[in-house]
N, C-alpha and C positions, 0 to 999 in steps of 0.2 A: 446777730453778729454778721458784718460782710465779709466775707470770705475772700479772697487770692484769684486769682485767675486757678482753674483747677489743674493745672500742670504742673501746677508752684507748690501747693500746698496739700490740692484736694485727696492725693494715692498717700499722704499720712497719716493725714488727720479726719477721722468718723465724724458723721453729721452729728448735731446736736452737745458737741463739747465745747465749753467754756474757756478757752486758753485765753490768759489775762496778763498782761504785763506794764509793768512800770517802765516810764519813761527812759529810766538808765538803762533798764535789759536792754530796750529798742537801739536806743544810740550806742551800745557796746553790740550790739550783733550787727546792725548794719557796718560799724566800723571793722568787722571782724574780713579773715578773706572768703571766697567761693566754697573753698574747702570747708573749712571751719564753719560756715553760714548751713551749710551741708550737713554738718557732722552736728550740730545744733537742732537742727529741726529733725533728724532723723532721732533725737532722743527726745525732745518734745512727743512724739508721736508714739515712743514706747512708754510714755508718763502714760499718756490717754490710754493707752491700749490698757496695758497692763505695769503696773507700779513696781512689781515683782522680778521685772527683763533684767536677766543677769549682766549685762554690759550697765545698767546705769546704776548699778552699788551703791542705791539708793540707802541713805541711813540719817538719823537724826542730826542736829548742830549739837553740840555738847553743850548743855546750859544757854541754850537760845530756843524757848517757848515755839512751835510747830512749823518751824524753819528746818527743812533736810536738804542734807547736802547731794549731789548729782551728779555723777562723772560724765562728762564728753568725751577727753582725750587726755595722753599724757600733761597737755601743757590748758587744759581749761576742764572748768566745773561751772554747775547752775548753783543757785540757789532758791528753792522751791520750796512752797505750800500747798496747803488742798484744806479746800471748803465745802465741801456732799461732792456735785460734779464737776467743780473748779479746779482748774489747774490752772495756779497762781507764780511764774514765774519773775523773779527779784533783782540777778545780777547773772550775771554770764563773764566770764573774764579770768585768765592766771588764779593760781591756787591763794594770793591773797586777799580773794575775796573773800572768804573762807574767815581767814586769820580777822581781818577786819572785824566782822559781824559779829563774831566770838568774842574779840577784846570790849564792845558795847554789850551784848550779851541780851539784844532785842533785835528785832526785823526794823528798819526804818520807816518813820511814815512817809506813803507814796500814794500815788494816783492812778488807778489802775485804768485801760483799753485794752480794748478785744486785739487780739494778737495781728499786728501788722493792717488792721484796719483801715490806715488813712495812707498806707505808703505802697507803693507799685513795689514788686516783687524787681529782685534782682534782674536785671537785660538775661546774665549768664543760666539763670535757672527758670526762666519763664516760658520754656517752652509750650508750645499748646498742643493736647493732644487732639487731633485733626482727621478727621478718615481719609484711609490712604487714595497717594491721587491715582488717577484713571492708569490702568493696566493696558501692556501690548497681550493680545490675546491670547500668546504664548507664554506669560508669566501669571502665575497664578497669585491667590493673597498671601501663601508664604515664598514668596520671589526674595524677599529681602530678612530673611531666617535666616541665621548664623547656623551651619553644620550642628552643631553640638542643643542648640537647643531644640532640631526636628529630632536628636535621636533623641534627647532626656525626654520627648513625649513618645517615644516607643518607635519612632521611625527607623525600620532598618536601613546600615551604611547604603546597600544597594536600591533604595526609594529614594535617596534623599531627592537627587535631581528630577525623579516624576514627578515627587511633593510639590518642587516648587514651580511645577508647570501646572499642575495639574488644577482647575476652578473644584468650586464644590461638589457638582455631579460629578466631576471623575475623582473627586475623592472616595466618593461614597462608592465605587464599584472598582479599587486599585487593587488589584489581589498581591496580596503578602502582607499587607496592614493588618496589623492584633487589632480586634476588632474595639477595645477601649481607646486606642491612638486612633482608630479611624473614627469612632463617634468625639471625639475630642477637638481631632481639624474640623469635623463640618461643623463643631457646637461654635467656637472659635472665630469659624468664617463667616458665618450666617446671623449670629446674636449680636445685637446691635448692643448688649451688655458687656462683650468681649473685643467690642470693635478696638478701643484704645491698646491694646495688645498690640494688633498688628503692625501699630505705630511704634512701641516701645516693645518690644519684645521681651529685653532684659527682666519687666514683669512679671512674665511668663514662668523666667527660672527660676523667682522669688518666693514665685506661688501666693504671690498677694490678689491676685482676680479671682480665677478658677474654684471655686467651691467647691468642684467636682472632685481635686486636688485635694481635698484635706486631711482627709484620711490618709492618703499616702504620707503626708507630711507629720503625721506625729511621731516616725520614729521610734528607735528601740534602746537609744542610751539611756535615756534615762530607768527604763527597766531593765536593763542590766546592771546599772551601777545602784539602783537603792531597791536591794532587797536584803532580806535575813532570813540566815538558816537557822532552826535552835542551839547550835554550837554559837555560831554569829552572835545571837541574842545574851549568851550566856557570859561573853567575854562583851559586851555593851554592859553587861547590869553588875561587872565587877566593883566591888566597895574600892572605897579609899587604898592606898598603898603605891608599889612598885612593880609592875606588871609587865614581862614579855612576851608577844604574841608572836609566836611565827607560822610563817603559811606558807607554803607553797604558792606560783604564781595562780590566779583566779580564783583563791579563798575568800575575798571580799576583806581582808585587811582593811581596805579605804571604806569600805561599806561603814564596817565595826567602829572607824575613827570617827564616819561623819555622826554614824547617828549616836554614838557614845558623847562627843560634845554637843550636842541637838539636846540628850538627857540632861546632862550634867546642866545646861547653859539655863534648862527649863526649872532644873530643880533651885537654882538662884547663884551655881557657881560663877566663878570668872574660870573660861577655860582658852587657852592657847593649844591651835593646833599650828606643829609645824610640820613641815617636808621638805626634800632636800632641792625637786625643786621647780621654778616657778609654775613652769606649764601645773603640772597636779595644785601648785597651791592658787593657782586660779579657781581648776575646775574642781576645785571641795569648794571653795566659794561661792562659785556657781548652784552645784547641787544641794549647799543647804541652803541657797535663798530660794531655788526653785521649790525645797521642799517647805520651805516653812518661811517664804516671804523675806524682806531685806535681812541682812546678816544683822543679828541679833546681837546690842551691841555689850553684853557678856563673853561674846565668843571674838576672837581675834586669828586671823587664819595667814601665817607667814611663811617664810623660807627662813631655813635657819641664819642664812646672811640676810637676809632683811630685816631681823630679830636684832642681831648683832649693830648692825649696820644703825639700829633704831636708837638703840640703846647708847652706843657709844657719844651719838649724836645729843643722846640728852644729858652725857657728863660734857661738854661742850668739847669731846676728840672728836677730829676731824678727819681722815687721809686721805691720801691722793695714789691711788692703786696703779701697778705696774702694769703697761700693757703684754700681753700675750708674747708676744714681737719682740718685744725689749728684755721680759723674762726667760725668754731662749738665749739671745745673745749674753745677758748677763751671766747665766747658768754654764755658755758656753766658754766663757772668756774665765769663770771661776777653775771649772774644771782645766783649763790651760796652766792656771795660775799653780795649781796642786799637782802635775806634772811635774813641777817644778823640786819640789820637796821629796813628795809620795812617787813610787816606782810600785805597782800593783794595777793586777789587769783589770781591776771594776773603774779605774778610771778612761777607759777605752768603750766603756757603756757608750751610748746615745744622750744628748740630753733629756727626752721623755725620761729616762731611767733616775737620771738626779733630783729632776722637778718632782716625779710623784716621790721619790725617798724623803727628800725634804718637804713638801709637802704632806704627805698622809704620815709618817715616823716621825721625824724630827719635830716638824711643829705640831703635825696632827697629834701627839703624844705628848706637848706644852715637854718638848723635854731641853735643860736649861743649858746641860754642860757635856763634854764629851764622857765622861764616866756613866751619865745617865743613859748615853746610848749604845755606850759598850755594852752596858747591863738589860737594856731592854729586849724582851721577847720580839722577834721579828714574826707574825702569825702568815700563813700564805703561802710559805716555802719547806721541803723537807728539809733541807740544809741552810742554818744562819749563817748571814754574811760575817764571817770571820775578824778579830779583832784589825786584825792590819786592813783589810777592805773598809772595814768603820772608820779607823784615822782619817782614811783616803776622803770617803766619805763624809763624813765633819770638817775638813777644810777645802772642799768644796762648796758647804752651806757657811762657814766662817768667812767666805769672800764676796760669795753672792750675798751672805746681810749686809756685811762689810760695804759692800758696793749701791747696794738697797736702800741701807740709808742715809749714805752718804748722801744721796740726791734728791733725799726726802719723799721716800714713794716704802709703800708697803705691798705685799701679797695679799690676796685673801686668804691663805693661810694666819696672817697677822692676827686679822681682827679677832678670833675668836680668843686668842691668846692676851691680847691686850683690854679684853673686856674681862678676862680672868682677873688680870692684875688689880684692876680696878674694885672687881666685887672682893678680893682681900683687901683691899686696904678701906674702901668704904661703905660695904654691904649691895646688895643687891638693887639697882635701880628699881627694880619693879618684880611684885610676885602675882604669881597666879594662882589658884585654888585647887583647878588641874593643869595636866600639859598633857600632849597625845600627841604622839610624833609617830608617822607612817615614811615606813622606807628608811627607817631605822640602821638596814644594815652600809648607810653609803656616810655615815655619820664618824668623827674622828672622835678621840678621847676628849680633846679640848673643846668641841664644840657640845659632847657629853654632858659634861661637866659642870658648862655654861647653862645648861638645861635643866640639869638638877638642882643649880643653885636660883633656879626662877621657880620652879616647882613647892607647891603647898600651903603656900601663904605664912602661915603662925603655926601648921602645925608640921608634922612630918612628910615630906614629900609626897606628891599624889602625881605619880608619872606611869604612863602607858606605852611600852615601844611596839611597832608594829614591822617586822619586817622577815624576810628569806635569803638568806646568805646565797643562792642560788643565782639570786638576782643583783648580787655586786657589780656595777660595773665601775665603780671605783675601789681598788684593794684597801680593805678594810684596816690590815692590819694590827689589830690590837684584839683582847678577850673583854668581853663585860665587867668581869671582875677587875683588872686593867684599870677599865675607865671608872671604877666606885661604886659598879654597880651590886649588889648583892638579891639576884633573883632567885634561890633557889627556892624551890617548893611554889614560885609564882610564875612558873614562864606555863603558857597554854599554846598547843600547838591544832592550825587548823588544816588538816590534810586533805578535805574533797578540793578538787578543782570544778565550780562551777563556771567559769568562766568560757572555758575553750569546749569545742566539741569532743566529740572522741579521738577522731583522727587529726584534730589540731594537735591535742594534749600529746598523745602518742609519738607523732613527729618530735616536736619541742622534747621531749621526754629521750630522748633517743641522744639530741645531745649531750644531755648530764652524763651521759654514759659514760665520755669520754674526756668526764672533767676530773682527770683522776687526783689532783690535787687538794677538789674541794670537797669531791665523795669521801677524804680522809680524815677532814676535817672537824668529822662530829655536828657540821651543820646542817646536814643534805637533813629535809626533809620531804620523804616518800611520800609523792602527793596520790590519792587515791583518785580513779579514772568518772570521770563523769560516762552515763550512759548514753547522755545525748549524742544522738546521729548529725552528721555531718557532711558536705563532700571533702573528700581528700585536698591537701595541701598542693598548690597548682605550682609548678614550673613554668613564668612564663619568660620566655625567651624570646630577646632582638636579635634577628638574621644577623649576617655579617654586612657593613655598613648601614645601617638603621640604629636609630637612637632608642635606648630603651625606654625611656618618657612617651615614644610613640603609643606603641605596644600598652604602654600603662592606659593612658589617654583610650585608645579603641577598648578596651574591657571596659573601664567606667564606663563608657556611655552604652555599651551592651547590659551593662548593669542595673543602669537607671533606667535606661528605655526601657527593658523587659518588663519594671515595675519590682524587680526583685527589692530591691532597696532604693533609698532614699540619697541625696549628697552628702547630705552630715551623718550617713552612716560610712562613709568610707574615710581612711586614712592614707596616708602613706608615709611612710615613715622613712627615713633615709640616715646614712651612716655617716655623713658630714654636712655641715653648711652650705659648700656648694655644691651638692648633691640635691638638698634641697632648695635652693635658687634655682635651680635647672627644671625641676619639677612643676612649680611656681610658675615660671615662663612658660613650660608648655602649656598649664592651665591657664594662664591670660594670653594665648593664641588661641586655646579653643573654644574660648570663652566658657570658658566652664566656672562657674561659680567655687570659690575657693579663697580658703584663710590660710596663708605662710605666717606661722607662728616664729617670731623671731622673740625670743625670752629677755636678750640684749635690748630691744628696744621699744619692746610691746608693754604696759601692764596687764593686757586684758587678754585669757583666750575663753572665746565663746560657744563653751561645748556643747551645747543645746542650740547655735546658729544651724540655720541649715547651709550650711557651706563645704564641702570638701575640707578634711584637716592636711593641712603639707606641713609636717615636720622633721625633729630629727630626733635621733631614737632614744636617744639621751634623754629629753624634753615632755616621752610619751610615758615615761616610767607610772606605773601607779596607775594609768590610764586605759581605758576597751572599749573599742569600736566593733560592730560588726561587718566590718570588711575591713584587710590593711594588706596596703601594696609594702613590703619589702622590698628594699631597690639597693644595687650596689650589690648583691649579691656574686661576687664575682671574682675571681684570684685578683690581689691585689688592693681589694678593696674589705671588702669579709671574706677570709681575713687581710689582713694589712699587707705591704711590704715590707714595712720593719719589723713585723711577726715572721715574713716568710726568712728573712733575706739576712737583716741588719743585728742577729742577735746572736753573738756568737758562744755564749755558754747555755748550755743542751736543756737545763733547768728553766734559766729564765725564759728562753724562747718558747718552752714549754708554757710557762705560767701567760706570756705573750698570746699565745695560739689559744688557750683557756679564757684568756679575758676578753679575745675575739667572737669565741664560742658561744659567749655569756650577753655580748651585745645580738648577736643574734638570736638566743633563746628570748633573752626579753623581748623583742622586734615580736618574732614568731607569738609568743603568749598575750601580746596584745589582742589578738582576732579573736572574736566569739563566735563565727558562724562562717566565715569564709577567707582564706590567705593565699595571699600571689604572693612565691618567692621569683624577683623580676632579675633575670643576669641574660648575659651576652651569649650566642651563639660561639664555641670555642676559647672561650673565657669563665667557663661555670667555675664556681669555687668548690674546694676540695671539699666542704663541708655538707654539699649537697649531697657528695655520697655517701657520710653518714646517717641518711634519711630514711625512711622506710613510707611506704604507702603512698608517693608524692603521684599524682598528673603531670604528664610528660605533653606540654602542647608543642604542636609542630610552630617552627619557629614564627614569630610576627616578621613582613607583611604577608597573610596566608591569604586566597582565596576568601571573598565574606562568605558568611553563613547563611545562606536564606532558608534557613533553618529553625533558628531561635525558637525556644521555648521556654518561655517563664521563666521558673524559678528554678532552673538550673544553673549551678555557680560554674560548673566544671568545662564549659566547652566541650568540645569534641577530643576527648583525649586521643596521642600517638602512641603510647603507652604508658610505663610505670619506672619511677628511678626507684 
């Protein structure tokens, strides 16, 4: 086979692979842009590597003989084969290539060539890599190093600039270099195997050269997320029925779900797992292909709006959902409108206050008529909102449907209700044999419901909920019983926390303290302390004028350089959207290797990439890293202003400040081995001094450390909050 200029092809593709394609791939990928030409061949090359790479959701053609289909991106897929060492690529192009092949229901006959053999590589991606040219004698071979990738090789802040003067012999005699960073620059400078590095550095970060690197690069997600305890195991090998499991946060819930439909999918079931939402139902996706090869196609792995959303689509409903923006205003202009009629002070609430009453009660409870909601259990509160606050209440939601669908647009509240209607009046689109739903407790009656009437196939329900009211951070509102459930004598509860350290657990554990609304609830369950050692929960704080993304940014790369950890073991996790935008940016200033998981726009997160995760905390639920930055920690942010400020009856502000408490305890119980709670110098949030046992660092930007040592997570603490 003649191979590419090797700048183009050769850092993807291993020597001696057969990559073969049909004349139409070729003319559909050259047609394709830079990008996309890009985003093609770099999954080309996880075909060769390994067929198993959780981005390429590698799975059969349904009724098309050894044709699998291949994701690239939201808006393209392959269509591929394999013959012993071939990798036989067929079409490249929109999701209707897919539909095509499927309606013939054979592969077409073609003419296969060695992959791009007769055609010159694109002008844009054909760089060559070249040995760097001739040096002033003052700049040494990493002169042209980006900051952040001398420190990911262990270079302390205060080297960097000697680094990059320094030639080989003054590497090897630099004092303050850990002595694995300094045999790493001279292997790097000197090996004519490592030369293309110095050209392409971004390599470097990827860990695709370095051999030396490997080790460090395999990471601890994935043995934190699949293991089993004998409790675990026992609630995996439950028979048939109607089962809820609840856990404390780092019981391994997601453990029990994956490998429980890995069982069932082996034993010949059809099993649906779903979650509430996308981020975790990616990375169960992920973790059972990593464990057991492409997703097995018995097992189907959703969000329950994507379930919904699937299904409606195949009684041929269609909708067109309201934006965010528009549902405020319409919410706002309702509550004007019932001003009008109603005199009672719950209509002086906030909009937040209407959207989630109508959303999680009214519709989340599929309830039809105002009598229905006078009558219903309101769960969440010591005191129910009163008949006259309910009138108020219901023509508020009678203006905003009123208006809703006037203009032909639904909520996501809708759809789960209007796929109700549809399975009474014509049975269920489609059933499952099991169903395993994690994160159970953020689930409404109506989407309940929707659940059980997909569950069992022909015989009695076979549904499994997995979840810890603890970790609500949307108000649940409703009882099990409520939504049809009848668990008694079947709910299993798992109380170690293996997840977090001791002093992660304990911290986190310190807020339920003070969640006196849901400690009354009958739900708390008392998670028992793991023994594992730990360092204490860090305080890291931005001076006055410094951004705290700084501050974040300088601990990662102490992180990784030290060797402590890996990039795809750290997280950070953030309490809004633009919170995490900000994050993001600073990591594409400091080049720092990293994934912004946006759920809006992404299908794919890739929890076993080695990347940096930047999300938001909402999106991480279900999810454990061994590191996570906490960010937003700060009056005004965790918790809110409209918890502090905008809430003027003593209860609900209450229940406010509680659901603020609860985004941060999840944040916090993400970490299994190390957490930075990150806030502002005179801005710390109140919540901080609910804490016990925390690292108090002196504010960032501090004096560097010429200090480091290892596998110390703690810094140099100033004290104790």
């Amino acid at each position: 086979m003649t191979r590419p200029e090797p700048g183009y092809l050769g850092p993807l593709f291993p020597e001696g692979e057969e990559i073969l394609v049909t004349d139409s791939f070729s003319r559909s990928l050259e047609e394709l842009s830079a990008a996309d030409r890009a985003r093609v061949l770099k999954q080309v090359g996880h075909l060769v590597r390994n067929r198993h790479y959780p981005s390429l959701q590698l799975h059969p053609l349904h009724g098309v003989p050894e044709a699998w289909d291949c994701y690239v991106s939201d808006r393209l897929r392959m269509v591929v084969s394999f013959r012993g060492s071939e990798v036989r690529l067929w079409e490249v192009g929109r999701h209707e290539i897919i539909d095509r092949i499927c309606r013939v229901g054979r592969l077409p006959r073609a003419r296969f060539q060695p992959l791009l053999q007769h055609r010159s590589p694109p002008a844009e991606a054909a760089r060559k890599y070249e040995p760097p040219p001739p040096r002033e004698e003052a700049a040494g071979p990493f002169a042209a190093f980006p900051d952040a990738y001398l420190r990911i090789l262990g270079v302390p802040r205060h080297l960097v600039k000697a680094v990059r003067r320094a030639g080989p012999e003054q590497l090897a005699g630099l004092d303050g270099l850990p002595s694995h960073t300094r045999q790493w620059l001279v292997d790097i400078a000197t090996s004519p195997a490592h030369a293309e590095v110095l050209c392409d550095p971004s390599r470097l970060v990827y860990r695709t050269t370095l051999d030396r690197l490997t080790g460090f690069c395999e990471g601890k997600i994935r043995r934190l997320m699949l293991n089993l305890t004998p409790d675990q195991e026992r609630c995996v090998r439950l028979p048939e029925g109607t089962f809820l499991v609840k856990g404390c946060a780092g019981s391994g819930k997601t453990t029990v779900a994956i490998y429980r439909a890995i069982e069932l999918a082996t034993a010949g079931h059809t099993v649906l797992v779903l979650t509430f939402n996308r981020t975790l139902a990616a990375a169960i996706r992920s973790l059972i292909e990593d464990y057991c090869g492409p997703l097995p196609p018995e097992i189907t792995v959703e969000t329950v709006y994507q379930l919904v959303g699937r299904l409606l689509a195949r009684r041929g409903i269609t909708t067109q959902l309201v934006e965010d923006g528009q549902r405020r205003l319409l919410i706002a202009q309702a509550r004007a409108e019932a001003r009008k009629t109603h005199r009672h002070a719950v209509l002086e609430q906030p909009v937040t206050f209407f959207r989630d009453e109508i959303e999680r009660v009214i519709k989340g409870c599929d309830l039809a008529t105002l009598e229905d909601y006078l009558a219903v259990e309101r769960y969440g509160r010591r005191t129910a909102l009163g008949p006259g606050g309910r009138r108020a209440v219901w023509r508020v939601y009678e203006v905003y449907q009123e208006e809703l669908e006037g203009a032909g647009l639904a909520d996501w509240a809708d759809l789960p209700r209007l796929l109700l209607r549809e399975i009474k009046t014509g049975g269920p689109p489609v059933r499952y044999d099991q169903v395993v739903v994690d994160e159970s407790q953020d689930l409404t009656v109506a989407q309940i419901r929707v659940i059980q009437a997909l569950a069992g196939g022909e015989r009695a329900p076979s549904l499994m909920l997995l979840g810890d009211a603890a970790q609500t951070i949307y108000s649940r509102g409703y009882s099990w019983k409520q939504a049809g459930l009848d668990v008694r004598g079947h709910v299993f509860t798992l109380t170690r926390n293996h997840r977090n350290s001791r002093q992660i657990a304990q911290a986190a554990d310190r807020l339920l303290e003070h969640q006196q609304a849901f400690r009354q609830s009958g739900e708390y369950v008392r998670p028992e302390q793991t023994t594992r050692e730990g360092p204490r929960p860090i305080v890291l704080r931005a001076a006055r004028g410094h951004r705290p993304c700084q501050a974040v940014r300088e601990r990662i790369l102490d992180l990784v350089g030290d060797q402590a950890f890996r990039p795809s073991d750290i997280a950070i996790l953030c309490p809004s959207v633009r919170e995490r935008s900000s994050y993001a940016a600073e990591c594409e200033r400091a080049s720092l290797p990293y994934q912004c998981y946006d759920p809006e726009r992404e299908r794919n997160f890739e929890l076993l990439e080695d990347k940096i995760k930047v999300l938001t905390i909402h999106a991480a639920k279900g999810i454990e890293f061994p590191v996570v930055f906490v960010t937003g920690v700060t009056l005004g942010t965790l918790p809110s202003t409209a918890a502090l400020r905008l809430w003027d009856d003593g209860e609900d502000r209450q229940l406010e400040l509680e659901h603020q408490r609860t985004l941060l305890y999840v944040a916090m119980t993400r970490a299994a081995e190390c957490l930075f709670l990150v806030t502002e110098e005179g801005r710390e949030s109140p919540f901080l001094g609910e804490l016990e046992g925390l690292t108090l660092l002196e504010p960032y930007p501090r004096e560097p450390d010429k200090t480091r040592g290892g596998r110390e997570c703690q810094g140099q603490p100033s004290g104790s909050a």
